[in-house]
N, C-alpha and C positions, 0 to 999 in steps of 0.2 A: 845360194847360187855358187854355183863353181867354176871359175874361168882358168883360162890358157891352160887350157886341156889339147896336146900335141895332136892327138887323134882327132878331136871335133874340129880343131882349127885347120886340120886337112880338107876334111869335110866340106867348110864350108867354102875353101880355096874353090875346091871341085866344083858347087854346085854353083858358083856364082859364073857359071860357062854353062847358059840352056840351052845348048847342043847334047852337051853332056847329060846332066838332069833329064831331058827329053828322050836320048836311048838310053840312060837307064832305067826310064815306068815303061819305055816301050813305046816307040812312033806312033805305031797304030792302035796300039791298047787304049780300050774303052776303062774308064773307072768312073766310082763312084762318086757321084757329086749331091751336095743339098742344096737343093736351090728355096729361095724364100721371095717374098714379095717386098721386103722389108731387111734393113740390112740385121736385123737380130735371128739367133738361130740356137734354137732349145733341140736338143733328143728328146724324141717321142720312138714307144715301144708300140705296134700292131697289138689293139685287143678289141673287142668284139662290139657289135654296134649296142647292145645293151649299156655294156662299159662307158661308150660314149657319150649314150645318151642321158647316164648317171654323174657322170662329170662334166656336163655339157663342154665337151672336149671338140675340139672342129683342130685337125692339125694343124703346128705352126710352118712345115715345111714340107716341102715332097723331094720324091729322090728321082734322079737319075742318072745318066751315064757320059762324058763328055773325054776325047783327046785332053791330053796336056796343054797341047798347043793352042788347041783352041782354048781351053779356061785362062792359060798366059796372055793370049789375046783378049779376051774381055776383063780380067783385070787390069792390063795395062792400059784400055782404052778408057777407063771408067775414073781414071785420072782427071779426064778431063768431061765429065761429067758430075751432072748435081745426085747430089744423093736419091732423091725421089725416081731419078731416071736410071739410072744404073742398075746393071745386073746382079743380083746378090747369089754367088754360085760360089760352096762352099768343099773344097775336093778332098778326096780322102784316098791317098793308097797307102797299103797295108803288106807286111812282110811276113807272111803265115810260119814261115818256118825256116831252122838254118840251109842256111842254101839258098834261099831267096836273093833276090838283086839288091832288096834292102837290107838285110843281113850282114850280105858281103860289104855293103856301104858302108856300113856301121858297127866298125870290127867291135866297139867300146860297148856296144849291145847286145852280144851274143851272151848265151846264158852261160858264163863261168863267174865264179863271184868273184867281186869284185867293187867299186866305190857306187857303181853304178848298180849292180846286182845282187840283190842282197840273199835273196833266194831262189837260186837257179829254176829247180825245178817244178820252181808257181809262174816264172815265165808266160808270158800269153801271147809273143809277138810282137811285132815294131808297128804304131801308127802315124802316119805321116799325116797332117794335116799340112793343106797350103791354102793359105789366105789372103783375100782382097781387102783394099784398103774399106775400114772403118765398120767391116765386119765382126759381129759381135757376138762369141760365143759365152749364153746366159749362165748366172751364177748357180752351180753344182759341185756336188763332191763326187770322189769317187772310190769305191771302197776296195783299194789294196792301195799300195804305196807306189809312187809315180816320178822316173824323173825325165823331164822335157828338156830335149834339147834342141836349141834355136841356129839354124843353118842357116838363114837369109829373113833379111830384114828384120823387123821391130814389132813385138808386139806387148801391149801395156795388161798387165797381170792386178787385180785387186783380190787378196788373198784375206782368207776370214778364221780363225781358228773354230774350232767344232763347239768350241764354247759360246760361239755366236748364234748358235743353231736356232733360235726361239726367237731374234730379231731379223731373222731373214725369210719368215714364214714359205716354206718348202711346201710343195706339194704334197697330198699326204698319200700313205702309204698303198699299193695297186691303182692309183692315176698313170696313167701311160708319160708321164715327166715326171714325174717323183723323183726324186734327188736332188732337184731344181728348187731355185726359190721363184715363186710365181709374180715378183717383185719386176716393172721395169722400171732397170736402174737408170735407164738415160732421164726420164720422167717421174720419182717413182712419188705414190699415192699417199701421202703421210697421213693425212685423214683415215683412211683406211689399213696402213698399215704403220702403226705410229712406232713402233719398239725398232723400225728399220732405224728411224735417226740415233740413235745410241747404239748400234751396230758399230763394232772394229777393228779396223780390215790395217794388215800391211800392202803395200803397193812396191811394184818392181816393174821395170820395163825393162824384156828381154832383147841381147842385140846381138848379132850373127856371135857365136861361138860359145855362147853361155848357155848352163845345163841349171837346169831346176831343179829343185827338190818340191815336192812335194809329198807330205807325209799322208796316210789314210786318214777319209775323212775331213781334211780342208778344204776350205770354198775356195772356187776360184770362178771369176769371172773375167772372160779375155778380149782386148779390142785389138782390132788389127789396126795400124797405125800406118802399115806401108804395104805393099807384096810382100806376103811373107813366107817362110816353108819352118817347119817343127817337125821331129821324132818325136814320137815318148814311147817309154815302153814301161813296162810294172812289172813289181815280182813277190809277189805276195804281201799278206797285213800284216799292221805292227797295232796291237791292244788298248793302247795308252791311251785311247779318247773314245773306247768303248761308251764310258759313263755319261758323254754328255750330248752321245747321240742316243742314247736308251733316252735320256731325258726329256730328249725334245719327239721321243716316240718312234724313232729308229733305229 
């Protein structure tokens, strides 16, 4: 983790004013949001109803589209709601390219190298996740190299090295969640998945101005612990744990 970073801790000055945050996604701009029944929330990829019915797959989430303001509003109302009642709406905007509003936010993420960007031009763009309390983004890796940076509130990180890979039984290879362990961690099944209890994870909780590293390849599975808002962006792979995801069949 990398702290009192000048530039992030600008950042997160700015965004803790949601007047601000608010014109800069855009007043009236529609974005994308995951909404679920349940406060856990897996990627799932579109594939064909055969597929589905080969993995008896039934999605965990559907998407649509919501104002800022309004998702600011149902997360801060849901404070004061029980978990079974509350809205689980998970948002996402995205900075496709320099020049974007997020770009410009985030001068420590534009593609010149540097501690943050190791390979410019594998770059892919800036992703903003913002998160409601107790929302739980399930255990996955992700294959380039990744660093998150936390602009507001707290979110709790359980981080797995690639060498974990065979105790976290991952979906397998063409299931529309593949990269995911099919494991839920709030409950999880030890009868059925017994190699998960000798699984081992470091743990960090992130808090406004602090930058993650994560390397390709690592699990991570994330709780929202407050309203929260995160960057990350990626810039290409690093090899070095090639071996023990071939291992475990990826």
């Amino acid at each position: 983790v990398v702290y009192n970073v000048p530039e992030v801790e600008e950042v997160v000055k700015k965004w803790s004013d949601l007047d601000h945050l608010n014109e800069l996604v855009g007043a009236n701009a529609m974005h994308d949001v995951q909404v679920s029944k349940d406060n856990h929330f897996m990627y799932w990829r579109e594939v064909s109803i055969k597929k589905r019915k080969r993995f008896h797959f039934i999605p965990p989430t559907s998407y649509s589209e919501i104002k800022f303001v309004d998702w600011l509003k149902a997360a801060v109302t849901n404070h004061n709601k029980s978990l079974v009642n509350r809205e689980h709406l998970y948002l996402r905007i995205n900075g496709e390219h320099v020049g974007d509003p997020i770009f410009n936010e985030l001068p420590f993420f534009n593609p010149i190298k540097s501690l943050f960007i190791v390979d410019p031009k594998e770059q892919r763009g800036i992703n903003c996740r913002f998160g409601m309390k107790s929302v739980i983004s399930e255990c996955h890796y992700d294959g380039s190299r990744n660093y998150v940076a936390a602009l507001g509130g707290m979110r709790r990180f359980i981080l797995n090295h690639p060498d974990q890979c065979e105790n976290l039984y991952l979906y397998s290879k063409g299931h529309p969640s593949a990269r995911h362990s099919e494991i839920d961690w709030s409950k999880p099944d030890y009868a059925k998945f017994h190699r998960f209890a000798k699984a081992k994870s470091n743990e960090i909780i992130t808090r406004p101005g602090d930058v993650l590293y994560l390397p390709t390849y690592w699990f991570h599975y994330i709780v929202s612990l407050n309203v929260n808002f995160q960057c990350n962006t990626r810039s290409g792979e690093e090899y070095g744990y090639d071996k023990y995801m071939e291992a475990c069949g990826f």
